[in-house]
VEXZA-307116 format. One line per 8 residues: number of its first residue (from 1); their letters; for each residue x, y, z of C-alpha. Coordinates in steps of 0.05 Angstrom, whole numbers, padded with zeros to 5 digits. Each point is the difference from the previous one (the first is absolute). Layout:
% residues N
NUM) a) X:Y:Z; ...
% end
This chain:
% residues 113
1) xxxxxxxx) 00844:00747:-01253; 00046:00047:-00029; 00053:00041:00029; -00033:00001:00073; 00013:-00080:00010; 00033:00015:00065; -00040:00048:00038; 00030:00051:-00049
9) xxxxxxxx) 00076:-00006:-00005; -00001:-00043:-00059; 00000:00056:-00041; 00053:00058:00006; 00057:-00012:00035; 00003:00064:00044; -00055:-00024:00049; 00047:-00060:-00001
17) xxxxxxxx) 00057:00036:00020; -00035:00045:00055; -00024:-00059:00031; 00074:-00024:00003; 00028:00063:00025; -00055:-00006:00053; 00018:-00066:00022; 00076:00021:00005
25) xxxxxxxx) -00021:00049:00043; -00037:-00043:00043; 00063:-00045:00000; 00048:00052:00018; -00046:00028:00057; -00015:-00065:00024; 00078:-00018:00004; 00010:00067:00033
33) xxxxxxxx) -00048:-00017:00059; 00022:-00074:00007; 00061:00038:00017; -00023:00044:00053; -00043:-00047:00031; 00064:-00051:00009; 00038:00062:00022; -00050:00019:00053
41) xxxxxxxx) -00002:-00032:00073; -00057:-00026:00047; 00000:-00008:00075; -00035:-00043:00039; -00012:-00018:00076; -00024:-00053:00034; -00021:-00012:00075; -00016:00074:00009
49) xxxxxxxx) 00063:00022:-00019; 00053:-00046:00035; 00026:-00019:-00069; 00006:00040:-00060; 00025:-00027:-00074; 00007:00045:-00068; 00007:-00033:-00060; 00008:00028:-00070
57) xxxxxxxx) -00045:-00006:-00058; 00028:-00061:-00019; -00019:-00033:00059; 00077:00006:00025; 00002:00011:00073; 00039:00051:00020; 00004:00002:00072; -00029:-00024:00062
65) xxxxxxxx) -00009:00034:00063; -00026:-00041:00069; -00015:00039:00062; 00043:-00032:00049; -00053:-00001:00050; -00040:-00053:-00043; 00067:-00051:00010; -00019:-00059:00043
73) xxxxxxxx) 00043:-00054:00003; -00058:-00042:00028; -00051:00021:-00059; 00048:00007:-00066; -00058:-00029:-00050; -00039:00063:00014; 00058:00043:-00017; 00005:-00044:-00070
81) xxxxxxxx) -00075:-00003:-00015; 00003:00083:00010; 00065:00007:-00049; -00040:-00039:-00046; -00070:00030:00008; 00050:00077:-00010; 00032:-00033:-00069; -00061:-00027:-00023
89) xxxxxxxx) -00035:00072:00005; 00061:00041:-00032; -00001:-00047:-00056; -00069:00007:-00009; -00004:00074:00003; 00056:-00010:-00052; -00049:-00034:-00044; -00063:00033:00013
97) xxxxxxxx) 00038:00064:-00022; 00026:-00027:-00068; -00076:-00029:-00017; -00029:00077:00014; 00051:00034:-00029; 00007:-00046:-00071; -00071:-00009:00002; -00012:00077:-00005
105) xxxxxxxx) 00038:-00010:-00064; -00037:-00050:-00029; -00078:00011:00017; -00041:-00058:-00019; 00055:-00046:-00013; -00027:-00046:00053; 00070:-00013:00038; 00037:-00007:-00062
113) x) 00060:00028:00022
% end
């Protein structure tokens, strides 16, 4: 098979080295993102608005806001199951962000990343 045994960078060493150059790119843009994306912050409400979380891209929450109007003493699980339903959005916007974004990087990769 020659010099094209692997798809054609068995042979000279400059396609070699482009396609490493490439892939430090990628790396380095990649890394740059990742680092955007946990910089960035997502809000979320729950219950129509009575309770409202941010979280970071790291799925740190950040703060948490509660209308006090939702506050009953006699009905406190709702309150809980609404901060939860609030976190579990903000983290997931969190998420959902990072696959779009780092999947525009790496098209056809199949989740790779």
């Amino acid at each position: 098979m020659g010099k094209k045994q692997f798809g054609g960078f068995g042979g000279g060493g400059g396609n070699m080295q482009q396609l490493m150059r490439q892939a430090q790119k990628l790396q380095e843009q990649m890394a740059r993102t990742q680092q955007e994306l946990d910089e960035r912050e997502y809000t979320a409400q729950a219950g129509g608005g009575m309770v409202s979380v941010t979280a970071s891209g790291k799925g740190v929450l950040k703060s948490v806001a509660i209308n006090p109007e939702c506050v009953d003493p006699d009905d406190v699980e709702m309150l809980q199951d609404m901060i939860l339903a609030a976190v579990n959005e903000a983290v997931r916007l969190g998420k959902e962000a990072q696959e779009k974004e780092l999947g525009k990087l790496t098209p056809g990769m199949g989740g790779m990343f």
